[in-house]
C-alpha positions in Angstrom: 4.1 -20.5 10.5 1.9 -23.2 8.7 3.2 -24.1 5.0 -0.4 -22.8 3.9 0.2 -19.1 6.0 3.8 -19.0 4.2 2.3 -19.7 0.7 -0.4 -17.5 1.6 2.2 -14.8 2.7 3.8 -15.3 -0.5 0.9 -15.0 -3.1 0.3 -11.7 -1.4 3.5 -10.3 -1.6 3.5 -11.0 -5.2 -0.1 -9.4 -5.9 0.5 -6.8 -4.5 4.5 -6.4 -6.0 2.3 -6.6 -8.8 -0.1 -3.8 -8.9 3.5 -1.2 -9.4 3.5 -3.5 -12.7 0.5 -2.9 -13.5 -0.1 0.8 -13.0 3.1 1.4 -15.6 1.3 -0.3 -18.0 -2.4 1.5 -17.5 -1.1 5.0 -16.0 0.7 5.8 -19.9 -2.8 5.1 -21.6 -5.7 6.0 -19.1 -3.8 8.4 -17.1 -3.4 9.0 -13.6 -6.7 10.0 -12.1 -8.8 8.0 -14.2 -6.3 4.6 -13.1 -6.9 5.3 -9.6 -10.6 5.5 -10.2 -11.5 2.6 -12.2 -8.7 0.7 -9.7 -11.2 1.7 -6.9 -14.2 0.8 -8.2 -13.6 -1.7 -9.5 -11.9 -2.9 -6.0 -15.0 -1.9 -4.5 -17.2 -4.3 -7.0 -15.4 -7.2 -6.3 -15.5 -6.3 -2.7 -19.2 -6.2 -3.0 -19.3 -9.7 -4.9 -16.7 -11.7 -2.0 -19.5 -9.9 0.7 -22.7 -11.8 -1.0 -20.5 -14.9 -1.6 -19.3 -15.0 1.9 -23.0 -14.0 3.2 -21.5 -11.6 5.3 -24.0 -9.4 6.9 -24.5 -5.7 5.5 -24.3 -3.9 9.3 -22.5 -1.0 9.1 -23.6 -0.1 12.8 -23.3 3.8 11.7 -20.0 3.5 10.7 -20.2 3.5 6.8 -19.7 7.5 6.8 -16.1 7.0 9.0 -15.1 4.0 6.6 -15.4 6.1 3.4 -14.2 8.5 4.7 -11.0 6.7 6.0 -11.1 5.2 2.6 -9.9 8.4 0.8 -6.6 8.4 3.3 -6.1 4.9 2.7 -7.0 4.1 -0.3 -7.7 7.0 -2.5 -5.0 9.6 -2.2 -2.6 7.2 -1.6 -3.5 4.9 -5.0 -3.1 8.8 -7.0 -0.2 9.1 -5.9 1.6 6.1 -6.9 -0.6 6.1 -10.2 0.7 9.7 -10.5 4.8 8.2 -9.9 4.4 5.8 -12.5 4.6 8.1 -15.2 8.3 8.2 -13.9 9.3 5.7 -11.7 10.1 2.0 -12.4 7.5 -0.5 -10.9 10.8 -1.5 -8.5 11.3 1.8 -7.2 7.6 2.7 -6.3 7.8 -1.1 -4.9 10.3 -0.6 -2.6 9.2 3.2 -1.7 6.4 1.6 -0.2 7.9 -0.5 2.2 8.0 3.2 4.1 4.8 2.6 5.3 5.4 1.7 9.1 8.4 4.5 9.0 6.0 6.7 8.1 3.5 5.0 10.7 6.6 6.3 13.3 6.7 9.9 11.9 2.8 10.2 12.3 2.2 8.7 16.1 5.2 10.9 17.2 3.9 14.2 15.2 0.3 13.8 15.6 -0.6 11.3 18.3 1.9 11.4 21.0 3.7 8.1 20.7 6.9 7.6 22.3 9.6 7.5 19.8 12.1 4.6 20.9 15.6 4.8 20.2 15.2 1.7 17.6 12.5 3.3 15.5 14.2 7.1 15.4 17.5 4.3 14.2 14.7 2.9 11.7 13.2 6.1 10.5 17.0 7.4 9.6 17.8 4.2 7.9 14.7 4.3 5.7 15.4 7.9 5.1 19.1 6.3 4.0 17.8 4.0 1.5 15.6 6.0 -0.1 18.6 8.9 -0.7 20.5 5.7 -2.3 18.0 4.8 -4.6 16.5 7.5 -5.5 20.4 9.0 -6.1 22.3 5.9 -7.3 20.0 4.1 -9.0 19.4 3.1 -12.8 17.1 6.2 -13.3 18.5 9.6 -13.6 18.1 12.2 -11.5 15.8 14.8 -12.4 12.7 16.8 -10.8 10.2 14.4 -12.0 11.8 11.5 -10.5 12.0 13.7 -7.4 8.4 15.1 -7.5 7.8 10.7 -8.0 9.1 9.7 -4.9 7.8 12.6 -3.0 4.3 11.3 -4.6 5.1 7.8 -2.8 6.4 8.9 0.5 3.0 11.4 0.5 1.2 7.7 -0.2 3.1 5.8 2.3 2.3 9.1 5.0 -1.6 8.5 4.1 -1.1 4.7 5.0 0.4 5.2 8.3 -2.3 8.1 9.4 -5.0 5.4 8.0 -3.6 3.2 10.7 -4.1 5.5 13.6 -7.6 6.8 12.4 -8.7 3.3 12.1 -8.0 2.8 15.3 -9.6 5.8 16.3 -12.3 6.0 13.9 -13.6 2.6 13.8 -12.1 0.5 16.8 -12.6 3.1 19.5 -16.1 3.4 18.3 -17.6 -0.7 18.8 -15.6 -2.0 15.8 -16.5 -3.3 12.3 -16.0 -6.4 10.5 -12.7 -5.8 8.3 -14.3 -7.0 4.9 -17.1 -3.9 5.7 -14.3 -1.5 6.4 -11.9 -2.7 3.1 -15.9 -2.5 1.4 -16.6 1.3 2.8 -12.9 2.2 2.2 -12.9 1.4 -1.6 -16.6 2.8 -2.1 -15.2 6.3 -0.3 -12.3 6.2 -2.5 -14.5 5.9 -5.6 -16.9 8.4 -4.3 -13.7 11.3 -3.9 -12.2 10.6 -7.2 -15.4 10.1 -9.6 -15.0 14.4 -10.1 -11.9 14.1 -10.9 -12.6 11.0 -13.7 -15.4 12.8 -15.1 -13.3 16.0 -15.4 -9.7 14.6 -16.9 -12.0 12.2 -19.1 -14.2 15.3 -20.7 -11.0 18.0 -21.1 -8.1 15.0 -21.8 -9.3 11.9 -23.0 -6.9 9.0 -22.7 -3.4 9.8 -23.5 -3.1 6.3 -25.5 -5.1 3.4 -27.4 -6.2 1.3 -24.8 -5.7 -2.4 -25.6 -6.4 -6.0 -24.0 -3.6 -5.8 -22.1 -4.1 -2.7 -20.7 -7.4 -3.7 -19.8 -6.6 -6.9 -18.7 -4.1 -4.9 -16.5 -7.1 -3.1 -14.9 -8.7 -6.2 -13.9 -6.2 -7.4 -12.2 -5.0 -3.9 -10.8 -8.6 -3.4 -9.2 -10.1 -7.0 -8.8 -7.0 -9.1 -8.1 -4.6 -6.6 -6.3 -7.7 -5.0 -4.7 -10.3 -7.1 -3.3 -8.8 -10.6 -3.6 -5.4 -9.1 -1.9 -7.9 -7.3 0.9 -9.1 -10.7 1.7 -5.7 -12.7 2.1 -4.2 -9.8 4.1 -7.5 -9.8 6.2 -7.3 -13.6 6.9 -3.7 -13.7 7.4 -4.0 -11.2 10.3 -6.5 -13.7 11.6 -4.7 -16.4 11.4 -1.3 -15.2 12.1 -1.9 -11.5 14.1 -1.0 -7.9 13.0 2.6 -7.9 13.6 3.2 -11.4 11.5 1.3 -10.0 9.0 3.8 -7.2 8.9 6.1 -9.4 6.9 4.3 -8.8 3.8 6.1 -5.1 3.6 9.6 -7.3 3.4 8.4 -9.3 0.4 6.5 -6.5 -1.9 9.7 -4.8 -2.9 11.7 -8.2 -4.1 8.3 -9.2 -6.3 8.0 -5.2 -7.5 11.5 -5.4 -9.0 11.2 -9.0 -9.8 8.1 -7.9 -12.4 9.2 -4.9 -13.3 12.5 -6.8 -14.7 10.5 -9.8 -16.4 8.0 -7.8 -18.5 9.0 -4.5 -18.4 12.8 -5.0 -19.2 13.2 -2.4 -15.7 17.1 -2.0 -14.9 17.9 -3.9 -11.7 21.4 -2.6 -10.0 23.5 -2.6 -6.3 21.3 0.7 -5.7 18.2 -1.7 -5.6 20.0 -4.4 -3.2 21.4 -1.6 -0.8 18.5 0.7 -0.7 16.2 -2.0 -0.2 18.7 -3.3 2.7 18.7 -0.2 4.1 14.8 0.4 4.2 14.3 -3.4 5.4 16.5 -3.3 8.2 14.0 -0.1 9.1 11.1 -1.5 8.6 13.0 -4.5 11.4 13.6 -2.0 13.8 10.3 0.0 13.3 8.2 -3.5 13.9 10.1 -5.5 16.4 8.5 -6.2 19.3 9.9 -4.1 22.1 12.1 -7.0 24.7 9.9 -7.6 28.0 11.5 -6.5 31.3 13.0 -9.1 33.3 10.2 -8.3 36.1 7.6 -8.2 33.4 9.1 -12.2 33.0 9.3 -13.2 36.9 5.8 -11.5 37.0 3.8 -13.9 34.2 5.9 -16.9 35.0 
């Protein structure tokens, strides 16, 4: 990699660590639902604003229904969830409980879509299943339903990322494709869509659990226009630049940045069940997204 793709890696990783930080700070005052919301729209503004920047054409070639549509698996459900684990979980934990995604991306093309399940990604799926039993057991935060029902929440938003990965594939690829910015554009706008009911409701029968100050709105910003649409467009050029499975190194480098700003500003413990849980779920993740070795007659055939 290019200095410039490694920064670019980098500034990613720690956006994106970031958003955990920043849903534990919104989530106690505006709640779950409504965080999720404004996160969304407010993603899907800024999308909107990099689209007439970048003079990207507005052709959805039909496809606008599938991208919203995909955009409450991908982005919706799986931004409640984690909204609704950080009443209870540490930004570090959530963090790292994400880095699930391409087990979960295993568990869902071997349930659901017929994918062969290799002997190093069953190994990788195991091992992610190990790390989470050690941090969720071991670590700084005590064991208790909630924290339970929090990483169930996370593993449920980690499940809708690997499905979103399929059903793009299916829904917008197999179909005469779509520029990425349009789908990240029609994903946030679907996700806004599905939860607006659920705003309006908790905002008329709950109101906001807390007073809501500059930081917590300054929070929001960055939750929906920084870790949103700015982060959509990083990843989005990085996979140009670099390809999918390079890009895939972003999942190492989120959970280091989500405990590393959960400990600066939010005085989160950081103990061994971090290191070895984290070890455990990024030697998965390794397995899960190495490319498989080529057969020596594959070789003798190409060379």
């Amino acid at each position: 990699m290019r200095s410039s793709d490694i920064a670019r890696l980098l500034t990613l990783s720690a956006i994106w660590g970031a958003s955990f930080l920043f849903m534990r700070i919104i989530v106690p005052v505006l709640g779950p639902l409504p965080t999720a919301f404004l996160r969304v729209t407010l993603g899907a503004v800024g999308m909107a604003v990099i689209l007439l920047v970048l003079r990207v054409r507005w052709d959805f070639r039909g496809l606008l229904g599938r991208a919203m549509l995909l955009g409450v698996i991908n982005s919706g459900i799986p931004f409640a969830m984690y909204c609704l684990a950080a009443r209870v979980l540490p930004a570090g934990y959530s963090a790292i409980l994400n880095a699930t995604t391409p087990l979960m991306g295993v568990i869902v093309g071997t349930l659901f879509f017929r994918e062969r399940l290799s002997g190093a990604k069953g190994l990788g799926v195991l091992l992610g299943l190990a790390g989470v039993a050690v941090l969720t057991r071991t670590g700084p935060v005590t064991m208790s339903a909630p924290v339970m029902m929090g990483a169930l929440a996370c593993l449920v938003a980690t499940f809708c990322y690997g499905l979103a990965g399929y059903l793009t594939k299916r829904w917008i690829t197999e179909r005469g494709g779509l520029d990425a910015k349009l789908v990240a554009f029609g994903s946030q706008l679907g996700a806004a869509v599905v939860l607006l009911p659920f705003f309006g409701y908790v905002s008329a029968t709950s109101g906001m659990p807390g007073p809501v100050t500059g930081g917590v709105w300054a929070a929001l910003a960055a939750l929906g226009f920084v870790c949103s649409a700015v982060a959509y467009m990083l990843f989005f050029r990085l996979i140009a630049d670099l390809g999918p499975l390079r890009s895939l190194t972003v999942t190492f480098l989120i959970p280091p940045f989500g405990v590393l700003w959960g400990a600066l500003f939010l005085n989160e413990a950081v103990t061994m069940a971090h290191f070895f849980g984290g070890c455990f779920i990024a030697l998965a993740v390794w397995l899960v997204c190495k490319p498989p070795k080529t057969a020596p007659s594959a070789r003798r055939a190409t060379s």
